[in-house]
KEKE-3310 file (N, C-alpha, C; in steps of 0.2 Angstrom, whole numbers, plus 5000, padded with zeros to 4 digits):
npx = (4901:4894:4894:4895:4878:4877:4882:4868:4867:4871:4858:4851:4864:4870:4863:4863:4876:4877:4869:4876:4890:4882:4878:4887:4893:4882:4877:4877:4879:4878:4888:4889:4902:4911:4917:4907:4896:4897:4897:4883:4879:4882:4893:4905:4913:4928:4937:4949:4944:4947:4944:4933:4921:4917:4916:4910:4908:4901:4898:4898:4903:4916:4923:4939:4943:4957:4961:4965:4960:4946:4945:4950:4939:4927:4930:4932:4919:4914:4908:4917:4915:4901:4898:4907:4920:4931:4930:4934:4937:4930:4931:4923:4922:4908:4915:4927:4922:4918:4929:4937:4928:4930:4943:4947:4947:4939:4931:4923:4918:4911:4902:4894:4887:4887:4879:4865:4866:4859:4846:4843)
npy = (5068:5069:5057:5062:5064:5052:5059:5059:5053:5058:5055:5063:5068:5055:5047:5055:5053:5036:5038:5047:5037:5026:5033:5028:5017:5000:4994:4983:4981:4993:5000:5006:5008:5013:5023:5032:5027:5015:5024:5024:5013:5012:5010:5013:5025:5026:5016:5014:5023:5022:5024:5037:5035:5023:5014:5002:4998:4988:4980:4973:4981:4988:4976:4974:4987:4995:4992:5003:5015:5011:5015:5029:5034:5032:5039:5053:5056:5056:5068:5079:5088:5092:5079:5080:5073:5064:5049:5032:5022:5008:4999:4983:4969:4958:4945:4947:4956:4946:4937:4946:4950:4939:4941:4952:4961:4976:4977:4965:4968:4979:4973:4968:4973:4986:5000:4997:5007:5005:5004:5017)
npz = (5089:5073:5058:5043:5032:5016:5000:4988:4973:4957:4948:4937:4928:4927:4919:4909:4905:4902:4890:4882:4880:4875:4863:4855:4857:4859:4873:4886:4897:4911:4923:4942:4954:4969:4980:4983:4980:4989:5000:5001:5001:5017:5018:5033:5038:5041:5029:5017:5003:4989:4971:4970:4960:4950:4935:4923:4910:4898:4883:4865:4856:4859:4854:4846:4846:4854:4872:4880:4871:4870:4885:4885:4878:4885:4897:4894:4891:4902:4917:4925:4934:4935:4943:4953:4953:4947:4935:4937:4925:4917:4904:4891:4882:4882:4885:4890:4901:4911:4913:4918:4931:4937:4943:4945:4958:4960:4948:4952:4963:4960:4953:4960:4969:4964:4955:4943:4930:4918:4922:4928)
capx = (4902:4889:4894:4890:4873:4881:4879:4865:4871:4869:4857:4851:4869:4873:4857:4866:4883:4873:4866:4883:4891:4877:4878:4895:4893:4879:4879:4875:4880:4883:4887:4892:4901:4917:4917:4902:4891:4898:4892:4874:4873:4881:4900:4910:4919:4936:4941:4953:4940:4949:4941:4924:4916:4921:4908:4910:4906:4901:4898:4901:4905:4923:4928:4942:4944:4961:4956:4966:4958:4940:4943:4952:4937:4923:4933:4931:4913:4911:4908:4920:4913:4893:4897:4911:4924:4933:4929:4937:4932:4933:4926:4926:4918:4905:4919:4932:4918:4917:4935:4937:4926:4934:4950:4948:4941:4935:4926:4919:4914:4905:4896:4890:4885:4886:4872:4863:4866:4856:4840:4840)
capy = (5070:5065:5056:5067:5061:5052:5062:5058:5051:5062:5051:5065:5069:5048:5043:5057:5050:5033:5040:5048:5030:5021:5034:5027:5010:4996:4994:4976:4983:4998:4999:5010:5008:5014:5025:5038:5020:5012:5028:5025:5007:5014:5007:5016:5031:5023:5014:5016:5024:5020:5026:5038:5033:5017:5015:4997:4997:4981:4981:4969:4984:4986:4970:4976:4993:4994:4995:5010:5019:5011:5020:5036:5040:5034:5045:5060:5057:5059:5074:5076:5095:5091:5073:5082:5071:5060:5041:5027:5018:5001:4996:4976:4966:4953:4939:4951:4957:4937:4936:4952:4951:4934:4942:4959:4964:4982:4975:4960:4973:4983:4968:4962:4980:4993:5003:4997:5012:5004:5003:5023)
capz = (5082:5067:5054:5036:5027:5010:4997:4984:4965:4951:4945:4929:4924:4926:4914:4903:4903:4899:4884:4877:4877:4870:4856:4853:4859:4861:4879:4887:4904:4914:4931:4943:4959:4972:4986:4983:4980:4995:5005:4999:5007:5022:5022:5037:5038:5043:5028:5012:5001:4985:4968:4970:4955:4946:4930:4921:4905:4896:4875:4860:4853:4862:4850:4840:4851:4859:4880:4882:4867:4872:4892:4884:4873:4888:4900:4891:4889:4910:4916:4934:4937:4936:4946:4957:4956:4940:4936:4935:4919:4914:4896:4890:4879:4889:4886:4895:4910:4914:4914:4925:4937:4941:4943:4946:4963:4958:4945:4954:4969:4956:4950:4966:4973:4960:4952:4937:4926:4914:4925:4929)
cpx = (4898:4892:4890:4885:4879:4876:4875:4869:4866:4864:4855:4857:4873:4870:4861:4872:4880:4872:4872:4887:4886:4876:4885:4898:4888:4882:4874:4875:4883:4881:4891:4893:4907:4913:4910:4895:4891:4896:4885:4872:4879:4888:4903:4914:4927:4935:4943:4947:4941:4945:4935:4919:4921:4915:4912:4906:4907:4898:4903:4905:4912:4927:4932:4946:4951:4959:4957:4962:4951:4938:4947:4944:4930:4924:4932:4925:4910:4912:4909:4916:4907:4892:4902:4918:4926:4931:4933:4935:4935:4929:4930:4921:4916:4911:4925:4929:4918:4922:4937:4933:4926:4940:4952:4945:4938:4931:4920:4913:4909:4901:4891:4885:4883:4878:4871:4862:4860:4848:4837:4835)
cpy = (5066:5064:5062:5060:5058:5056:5061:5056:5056:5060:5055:5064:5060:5046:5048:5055:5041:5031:5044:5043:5025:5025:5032:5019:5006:4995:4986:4976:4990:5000:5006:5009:5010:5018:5028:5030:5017:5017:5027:5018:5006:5011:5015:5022:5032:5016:5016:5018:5023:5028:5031:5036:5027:5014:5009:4994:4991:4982:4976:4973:4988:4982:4975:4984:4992:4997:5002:5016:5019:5017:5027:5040:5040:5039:5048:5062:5058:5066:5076:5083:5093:5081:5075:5075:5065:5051:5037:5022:5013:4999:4988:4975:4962:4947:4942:4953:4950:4937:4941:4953:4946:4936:4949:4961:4971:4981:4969:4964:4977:4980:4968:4968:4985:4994:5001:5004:5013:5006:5011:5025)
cpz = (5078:5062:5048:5033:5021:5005:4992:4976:4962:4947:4937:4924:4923:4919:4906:4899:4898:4892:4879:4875:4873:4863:4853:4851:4859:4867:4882:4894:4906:4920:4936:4951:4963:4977:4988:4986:4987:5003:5007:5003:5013:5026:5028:5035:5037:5039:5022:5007:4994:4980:4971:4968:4949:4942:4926:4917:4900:4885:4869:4855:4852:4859:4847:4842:4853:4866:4880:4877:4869:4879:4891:4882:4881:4893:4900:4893:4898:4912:4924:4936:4940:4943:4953:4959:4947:4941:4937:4931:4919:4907:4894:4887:4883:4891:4892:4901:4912:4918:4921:4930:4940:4945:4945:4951:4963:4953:4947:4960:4966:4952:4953:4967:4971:4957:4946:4933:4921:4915:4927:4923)
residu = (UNK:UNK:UNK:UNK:UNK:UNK:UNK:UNK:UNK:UNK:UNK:UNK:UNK:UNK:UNK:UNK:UNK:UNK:UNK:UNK:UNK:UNK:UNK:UNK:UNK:UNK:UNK:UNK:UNK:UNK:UNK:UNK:UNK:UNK:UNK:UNK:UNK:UNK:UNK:UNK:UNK:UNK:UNK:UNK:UNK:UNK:UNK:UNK:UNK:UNK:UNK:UNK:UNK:UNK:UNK:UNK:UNK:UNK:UNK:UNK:UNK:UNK:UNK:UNK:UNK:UNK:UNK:UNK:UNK:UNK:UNK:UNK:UNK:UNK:UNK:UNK:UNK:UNK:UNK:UNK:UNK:UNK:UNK:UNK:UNK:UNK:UNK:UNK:UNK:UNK:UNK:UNK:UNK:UNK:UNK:UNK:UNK:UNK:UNK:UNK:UNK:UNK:UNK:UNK:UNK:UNK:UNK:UNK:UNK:UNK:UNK:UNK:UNK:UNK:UNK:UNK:UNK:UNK:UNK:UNK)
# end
């Protein structure tokens, strides 16, 4: 039995997404990483696949923001039909991405490995 190819990233409807937070926010960072990601550089079949898409949004603009409002509104702005699957958001201001990805191993994994969003 053959492993499935992993599936391609959306990358048009990603650069879209992108551009719908940056009209909202200065963006400092935007990353993108979890199961689909970990497809692409070729983790294993057989393990806990967690999240799919875990997007790690960084911005001085989130000052003053409460989190949960900050990852309500970026939420929204993902688009789970066109990407086939919903994200997992994290928004922080840069002093808080420091902080978290000391501390946070989904954010620290999506530091190391995730996709520069910015870069598409």
């Amino acid at each position: 039995m053959h492993a499935l190819a992993p599936v391609p990233l959306n990358d048009r409807e990603l650069v879209r997404y992108v551009r719908r937070i940056a009209d909202r926010w200065p963006l400092a960072g935007a990353l993108l990483g979890g199961a689909r990601v970990d497809d692409l550089h070729g983790a294993g079949p057989q393990r806990e696949r967690g999240a799919e898409y875990v997007v790690v949004l960084v911005s001085d603009g989130f000052d003053g923001v409460p989190w949960l409002e900050r990852v309500h509104q970026a939420s929204s702005l993902w688009d789970a039909r066109e990407m086939g699957e919903t994200a997992d958001v994290h928004c922080y201001t840069p002093p808080e991405f420091d902080r978290k990805r000391e501390t946070l191993r989904i954010v620290h994994d999506t530091a190391e490995s995730g996709v520069d969003l910015l870069a598409l």
